[in-house]
N, C-alpha and C positions, 0 to 999 in steps of 0.2 A: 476359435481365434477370438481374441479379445476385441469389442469394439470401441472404436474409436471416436473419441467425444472432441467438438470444437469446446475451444475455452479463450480466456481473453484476460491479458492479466495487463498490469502498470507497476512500476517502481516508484515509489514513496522515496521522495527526495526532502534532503536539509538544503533551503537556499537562503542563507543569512544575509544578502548583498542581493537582492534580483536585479539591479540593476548592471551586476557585474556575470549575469548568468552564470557561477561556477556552485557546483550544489555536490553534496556527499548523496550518494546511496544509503537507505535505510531500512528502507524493508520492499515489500510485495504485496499487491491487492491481486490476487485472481476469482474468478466469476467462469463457473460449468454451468450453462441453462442444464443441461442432457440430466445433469448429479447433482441440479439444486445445490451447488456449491457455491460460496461467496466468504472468502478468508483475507482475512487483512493480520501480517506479520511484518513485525520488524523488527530491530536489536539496535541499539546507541552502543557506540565508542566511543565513548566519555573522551577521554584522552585524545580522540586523534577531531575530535567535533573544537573541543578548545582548543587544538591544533591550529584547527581550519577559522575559526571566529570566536577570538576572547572573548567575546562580549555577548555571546549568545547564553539564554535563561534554559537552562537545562530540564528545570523544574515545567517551565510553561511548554517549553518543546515536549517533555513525554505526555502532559493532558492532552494536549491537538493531538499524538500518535496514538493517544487512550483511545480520544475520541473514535476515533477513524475505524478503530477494532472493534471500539463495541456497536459502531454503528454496522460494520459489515456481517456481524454476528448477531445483530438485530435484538440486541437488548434492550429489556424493555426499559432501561433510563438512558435510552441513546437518542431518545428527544422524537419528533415528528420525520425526521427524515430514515431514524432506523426500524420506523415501524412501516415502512411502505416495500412493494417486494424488493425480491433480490433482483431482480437488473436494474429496477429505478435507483435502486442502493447503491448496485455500481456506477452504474453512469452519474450521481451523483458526487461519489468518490473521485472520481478519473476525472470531474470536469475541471476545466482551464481554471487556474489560479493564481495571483502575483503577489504570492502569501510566502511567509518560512519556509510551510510546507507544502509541496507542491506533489505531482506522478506525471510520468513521463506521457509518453502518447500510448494508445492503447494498443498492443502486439496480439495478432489472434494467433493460434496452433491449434493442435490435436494432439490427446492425453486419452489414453484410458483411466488412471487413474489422477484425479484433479490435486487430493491431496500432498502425493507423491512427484507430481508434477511442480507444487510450491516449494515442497521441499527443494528438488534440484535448482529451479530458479533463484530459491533465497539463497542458495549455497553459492551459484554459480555469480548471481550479481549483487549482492550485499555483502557477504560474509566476507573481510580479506584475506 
């Protein structure tokens, strides 16, 4: 029988107005201590983003979502913060912020597979 790994993941939100609290879903950061796993995805809807805030920089919004990727993938030009391990990486990702881009609160589960587990997650709360 397969076992089963805690994991802890966040949603990567667009909040163009924090002041108005209303934000799109964008992608998923999940984090497996057990499978050394730590994945940061996401996808833009161009169309329904300039939907939601005309005035939002399309361009500047995908760098902060670059960033976020390569820092959780710990590339080596993802600066001081993505060379430190994978949980300080998370909890750095997840931490509180009154920025564009924001993640929700952190949800813990259990996954066998963590990969496979982003995938249903980005499908089930990102994708329309």
């Amino acid at each position: 029988m397969p076992e089963n790994h805690l994991f802890e993941y966040a949603v990567i939100r667009v909040v163009p107005r924090v002041e108005r609290e209303e934000f799109l879903n964008v992608g998923i950061i999940l984090y497996c201590r057990d499978q050394q796993f730590l994945q940061a995805r996401f996808s833009l809807n161009e169309n329904r983003l300039q939907a939601f805030c005309a005035l939002i920089n399309l361009d500047e919004l995908k760098e902060h979502l670059l960033a976020l990727e390569k820092i959780s993938s710990g590339e080596k030009d993802s600066g001081p913060i993505g060379q430190l391990d994978i949980a300080s990486r998370f909890r750095w990702l997840t931490a509180k912020r009154s920025t564009i881009v924001q993640t929700s609160q952190v949800h813990p589960g259990l996954c066998v597979d963590a990969r496979e587990t982003l995938d249903r997650l980005y499908s089930q709360l990102v994708l329309p």
